[in-house]
C-alpha positions in Angstrom: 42.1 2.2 -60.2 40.3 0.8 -63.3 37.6 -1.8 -62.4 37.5 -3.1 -66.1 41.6 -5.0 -64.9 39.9 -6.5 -61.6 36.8 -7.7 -63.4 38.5 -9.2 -66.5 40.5 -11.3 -64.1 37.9 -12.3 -61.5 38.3 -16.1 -62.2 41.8 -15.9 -61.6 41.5 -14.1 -58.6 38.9 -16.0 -57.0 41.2 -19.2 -57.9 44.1 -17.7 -56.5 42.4 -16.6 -53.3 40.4 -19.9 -52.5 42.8 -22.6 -53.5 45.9 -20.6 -52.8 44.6 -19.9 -49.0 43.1 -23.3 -48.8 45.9 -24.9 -49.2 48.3 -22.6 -47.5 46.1 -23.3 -44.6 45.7 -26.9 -44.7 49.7 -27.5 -45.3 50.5 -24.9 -42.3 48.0 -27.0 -39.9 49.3 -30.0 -41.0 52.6 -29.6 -40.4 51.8 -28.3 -37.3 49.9 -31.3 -36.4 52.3 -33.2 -37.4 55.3 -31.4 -35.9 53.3 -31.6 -32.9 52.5 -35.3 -33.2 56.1 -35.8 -33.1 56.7 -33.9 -30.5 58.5 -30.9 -31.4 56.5 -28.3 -30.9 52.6 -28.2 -28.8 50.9 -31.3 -29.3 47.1 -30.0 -30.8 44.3 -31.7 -32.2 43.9 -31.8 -36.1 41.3 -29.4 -35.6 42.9 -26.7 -33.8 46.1 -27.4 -36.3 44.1 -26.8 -39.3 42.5 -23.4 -37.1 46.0 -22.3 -36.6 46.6 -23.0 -40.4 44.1 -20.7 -41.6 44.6 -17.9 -38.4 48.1 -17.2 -40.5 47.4 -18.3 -43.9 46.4 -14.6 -44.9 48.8 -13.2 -46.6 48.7 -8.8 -46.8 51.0 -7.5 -49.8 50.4 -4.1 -49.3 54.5 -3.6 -49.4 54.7 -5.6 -52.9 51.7 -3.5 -54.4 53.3 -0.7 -53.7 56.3 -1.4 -55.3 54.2 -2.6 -58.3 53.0 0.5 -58.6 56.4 2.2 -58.0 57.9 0.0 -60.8 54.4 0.4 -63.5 53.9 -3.9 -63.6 51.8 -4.7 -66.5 48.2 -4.0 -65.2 47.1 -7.7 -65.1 49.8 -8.4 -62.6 49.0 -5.7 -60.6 44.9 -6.5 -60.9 45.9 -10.2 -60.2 48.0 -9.9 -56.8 45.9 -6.9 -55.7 42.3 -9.0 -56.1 43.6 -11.9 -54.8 44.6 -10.0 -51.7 41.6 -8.5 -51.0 40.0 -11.6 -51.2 42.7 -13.8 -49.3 41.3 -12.5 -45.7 37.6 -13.5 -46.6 38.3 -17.0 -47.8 40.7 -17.8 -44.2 38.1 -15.9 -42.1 36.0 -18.6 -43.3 38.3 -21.5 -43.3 38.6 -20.3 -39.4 35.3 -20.4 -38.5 34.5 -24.4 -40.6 37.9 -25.3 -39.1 37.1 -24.2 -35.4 34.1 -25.3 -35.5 35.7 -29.3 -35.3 37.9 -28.4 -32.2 36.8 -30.7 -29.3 34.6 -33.2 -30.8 35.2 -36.5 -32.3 35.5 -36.4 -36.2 36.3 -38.5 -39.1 36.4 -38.6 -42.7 32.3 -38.3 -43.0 32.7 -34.6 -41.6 34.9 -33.7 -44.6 31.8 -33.1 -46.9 29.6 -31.3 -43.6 32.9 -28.6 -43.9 33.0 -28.5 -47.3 29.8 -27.3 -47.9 29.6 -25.0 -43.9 32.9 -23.4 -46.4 31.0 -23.0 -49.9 27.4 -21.7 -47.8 29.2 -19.4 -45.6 31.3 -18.1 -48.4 28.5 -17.9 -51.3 26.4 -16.6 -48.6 28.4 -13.9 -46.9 29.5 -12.5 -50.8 25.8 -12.3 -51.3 24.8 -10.5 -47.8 28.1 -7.9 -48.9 26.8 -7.1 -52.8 23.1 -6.7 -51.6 24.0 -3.9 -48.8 26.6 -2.7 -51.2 23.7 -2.6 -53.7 21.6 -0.6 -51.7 24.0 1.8 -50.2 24.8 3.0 -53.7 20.9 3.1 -54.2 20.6 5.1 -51.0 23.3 7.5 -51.3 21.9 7.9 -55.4 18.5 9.0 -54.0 18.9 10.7 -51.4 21.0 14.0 -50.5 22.9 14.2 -48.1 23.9 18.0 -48.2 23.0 19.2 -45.0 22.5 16.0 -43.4 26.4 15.5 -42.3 25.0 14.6 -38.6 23.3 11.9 -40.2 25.3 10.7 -42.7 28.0 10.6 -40.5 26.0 8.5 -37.7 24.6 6.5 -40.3 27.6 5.5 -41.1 29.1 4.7 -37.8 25.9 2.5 -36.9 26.2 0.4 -40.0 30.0 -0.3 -39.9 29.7 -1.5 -36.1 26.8 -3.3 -36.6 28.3 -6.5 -37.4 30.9 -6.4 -34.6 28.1 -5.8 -31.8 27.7 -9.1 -30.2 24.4 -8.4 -28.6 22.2 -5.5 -28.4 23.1 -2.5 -26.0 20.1 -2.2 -23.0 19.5 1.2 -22.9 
């Protein structure tokens, strides 16, 4: 996989992965509000809509990259579905949680900026907490050698990938 693709075609991605989610999710939830409104289907909150929106707004093309590959797309192609992809999950993940976080209280058109910016601080912020332990994994595994170690490497890397799933801290 060549980086130099991905990274030539990062603002594309990014678009493609923000405002193609955001508003997959928001026309999803509001069809389902509305649908619901009318009822045809559950009646929900706008809220919980718009949280239903983004739950299923992530979109996995594994099957069409594969067939990209199978069929040698131009690279930029490739680079552009594949990034935006791997980004797709992040962006509804956090269109989730600011969604979600509406569901049971009284709301109106002031809260639009409050989400706006819970989505652009959780975002910025969670692509910053990901390149700085990136950043220092590579530093750690460039310093230090492993041979030997696999006990610790391996439990080192157990501990770090269900770190952020642990809800609260095991009592011994």
């Amino acid at each position: 996989m060549k980086r130099r693709y991905f990274f030539d075609n990062i603002v594309p991605i990014v678009m493609y992965a923000v405002v193609g989610t955001t508003i997959s999710s928001v026309s999803v939830g509001l069809i389902m509000y509305v649908v619901g409104q009318l009822a045809f289907s559950i009646k929900m909150s706008l809220a919980e809509a718009l949280s239903f929106g983004a739950l299923i707004s992530a979109t996995d093309t594994v099957s069409v990259l594969a067939i990209f590959q199978e069929l040698r797309v131009d690279p930029t192609l490739f680079y552009l579905v594949f990034g935006e992809s791997s980004l797709n999950d992040a962006v509804a993940i956090v269109l989730f949680g600011t969604f979600s976080k509406f569901i049971g209280n009284v709301y109106s058109s002031s809260y639009l900026p409050i989400a706006i910016l819970d989505f652009v601080l959780i975002f910025v912020g969670s692509t910053l907490i990901g390149i700085l332990f990136g950043v220092l994994s590579a530093l750690l595994f460039k310093h230090f050698d492993f041979k030997g170690c696999l006990y610790h490497e391996v439990r080192g890397f157990a501990t770090s990938s269900h770190q952020p799933h642990r809800p609260h801290p095991i009592n011994p």
